[in-house]
C-alpha angles and dihedrals in degrees: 000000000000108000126208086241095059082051108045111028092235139023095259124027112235103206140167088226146024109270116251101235107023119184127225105272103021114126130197147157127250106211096193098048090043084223137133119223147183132189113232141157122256112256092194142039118250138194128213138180115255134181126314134251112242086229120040115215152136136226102053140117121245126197136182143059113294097263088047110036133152129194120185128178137011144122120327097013098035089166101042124100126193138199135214123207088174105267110044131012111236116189115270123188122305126250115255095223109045112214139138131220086047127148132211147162143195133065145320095256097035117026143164124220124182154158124007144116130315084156110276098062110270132216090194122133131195136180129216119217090186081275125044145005129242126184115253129188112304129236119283083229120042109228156155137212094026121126141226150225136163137058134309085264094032109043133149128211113202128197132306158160105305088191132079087228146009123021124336141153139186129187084208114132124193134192133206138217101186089267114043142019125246134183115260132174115325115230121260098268128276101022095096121110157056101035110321118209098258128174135131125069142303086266107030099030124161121213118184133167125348127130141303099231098281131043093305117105129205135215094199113128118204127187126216118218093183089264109043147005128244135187117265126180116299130253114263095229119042103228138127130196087067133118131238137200140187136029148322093267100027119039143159122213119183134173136337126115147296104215121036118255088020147121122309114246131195098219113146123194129189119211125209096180097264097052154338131264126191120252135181123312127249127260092236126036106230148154139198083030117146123241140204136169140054135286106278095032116036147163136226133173142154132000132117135303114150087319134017114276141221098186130124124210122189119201124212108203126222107271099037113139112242148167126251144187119226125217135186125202 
C-alpha cells in the first residue's frame, strides 16, 4: 500500500503556498503564512452574508446556482431583474410584465417567470435569455403566490392563490414545453398556497409546506414524478412564504412563516428523499425571499423581516470539502 510519505516525500508538506487542489485529509504547512493547515469536510451547514440586492424587496422569484443567480419582481420593483456573480448584484433587463408574488425557475442565462399579482392575478409568462425578456405562453390558470422548478422548456408550476386578494388555494399543477402550459398531477388537497417550498424537476419536483388556503400552515411533503404526486417525510417545522433549492432527493428549505400572515423565521431543513433534518439557522430571519442554488450550496436574498431587506445569505452545506487553520494552545 501506497503511504502519504511515498507520496509525498515527508509527513507533512511544508509549501509557500496552499496547494491548488488540496484532498480531504492532506496536511501541510504554509510557510508564508507561518500556519498550519488540513484539509477536512464540513460537518455542518453554515450560512454566510453575501452581497446585497441594489434594490431590497419581497415578493420575487429567484433562479440559478449560487454563483449565477437571478431574482426578478416583486414589491416594491415588480419590473427589475438582478443578477449574482457571487459576490455583487449588478441590473439585468426588466420584465416585461411587471408583477409580485411571482414564481419562477431555470437558470441566469435562460429563465422562466410566471404567474403572480398586478394586481389583478396573471397568468403571463416570460423567458429570460441573460439579457432580455420575451413573452412566452401563459398559464392555463391565471395565479399568484405559487411557486416554480424546473428549466426554461420543462418547467412546473405549482399551486396558488386563484384570487386578486385575501386568501386563496388551488391543488392545480401545470407543466411547461418551452412554448405552452398543460395540466399535470394536482397536488394531494389541501397542500396548495402561500409559497410552497418548491424545488426538483418537471419530472422529479418536490413540494413541501404552504397553506392551506387561510393563516394555517402544513408540514406535509409531497414528490412529483411527472405524473403524480406521493407523500414524502414531513418538514420539521409547519410554515409557508419560504424558498427552496436543490433536488428531489436533496433539497434545501429556509425561512418563511408558520402562521399566515406571521412572523418570519429563519428555520433551515436539509432532505435526503425519505425525510428532513434541521440544519443551522440563518443569519436573518425572513419570509417571501427568493432562493437558488442547490443543497449544499445554496442562495437566499431579499424578502421581509420587520422591514424589507436587501440582504444575501449564502449556505454551505455539511460535507463540503474546506480548508482550515490549525492552531495549538
Amino acid at each position: 500500500m501506497t503511504t502519504y510519505y511515498e507520496l509525498y516525500g515527508q509527513k507533512v508538506q511544508y509549501l509557500a503556498s496552499d496547494p491548488s487542489d488540496p484532498q480531504i485529509g492532506q496536511v501541510w504547512y504554509n510557510s508564508t503564512s507561518a500556519t498550519l493547515k488540513v484539509r477536512a469536510a464540513t460537518t455542518t451547514g453554515t450560512w454566510a452574508s453575501g452581497g446585497n440586492l441594489g434594490t431590497g424587496r419581497n415578493a420575487f422569484a429567484g433562479a440559478g446556482t449560487q454563483t449565477l443567480a437571478v431574482v426578478f419582481g416583486g414589491n416594491p420593483s415588480p419590473q427589475a431583474t438582478e443578477e449574482y456573480n457571487g459576490t455583487s448584484w449588478s441590473p439585468g433587463g426588466n420584465l416585461g410584465t411587471g408583477r409580485f408574488e411571482v414564481a419562477g425557475c431555470g437558470t441566469q442565462t435562460s429563465a422562466l417567470a410566471f404567474g403572480g399579482r398586478l394586481p389583478p392575478t396573471t397568468a403571463a409568462t416570460e423567458e429570460y435569455n441573460g439579457t432580455s425578456w420575451t413573452a412566452g405562453g401563459n398559464l392555463a390558470n391565471a395565479r399568484r403566490q405559487l411557486s416554480g422548478c424546473g428549466t426554461q422548456t420543462a418547467g412546473l408550476a405549482v399551486g396558488g392563490n386563484p384570487n386578486g386578494g385575501g386568501y386563496g388555494s388551488t391543488t392545480n399543477v401545470e407543466e411547461y414545453d418551452g412554448t405552452s402550459w398543460t395540466s399535470g398531477g394536482s397536488l394531494p388537497a389541501p397542500v396548495s398556497a402561500f409559497n410552497i417550498f418548491v424545488t426538483g424537476t418537471q419530472t422529479a419536483g418536490l413540494a413541501a409546506g404552504g397553506a392551506l388556503g387561510g393563516p394555517t400552515t402544513t408540514n406535509a411533503t409531497n414528490e412529483y414524478n411527472g405524473t403524480s404526486w406521493t407523500a414524502g417525510g414531513n418538514l420539521n417545522t409547519a410554515r409557508s412564504s419560504g424558498a427552496a433549492a436543490g433536488s428531489q432527493t436533496s433539497a434545501l428549505a429556509f425561512g418563511g412563516n408558520t402562521s399566515e400572515p406571521g412572523t418570519s423565521v429563519k428555520n433551515t431543513e436539509l432532505y435526503n428523499g425519505t425525510s428532513w433534518a434541521v440544519e443551522t439557522e440563518m443569519i436573518t430571519a425572513r419570509q417571501n425571499l427568493a432562493g437558488a442554488g442547490t443543497q449544499t450550496a445554496g442562495l437566499a436574498t431579499g424578502g421581509f423581516s420587520t422591514v424589507v431587506l436587501n440582504s444575501t445569505e449564502e449556505f454551505t452545506g455539511p460535507g463540503v470539502a474546506t480548508t482550515k487553520t490549525v492552531t495549538v494552545s
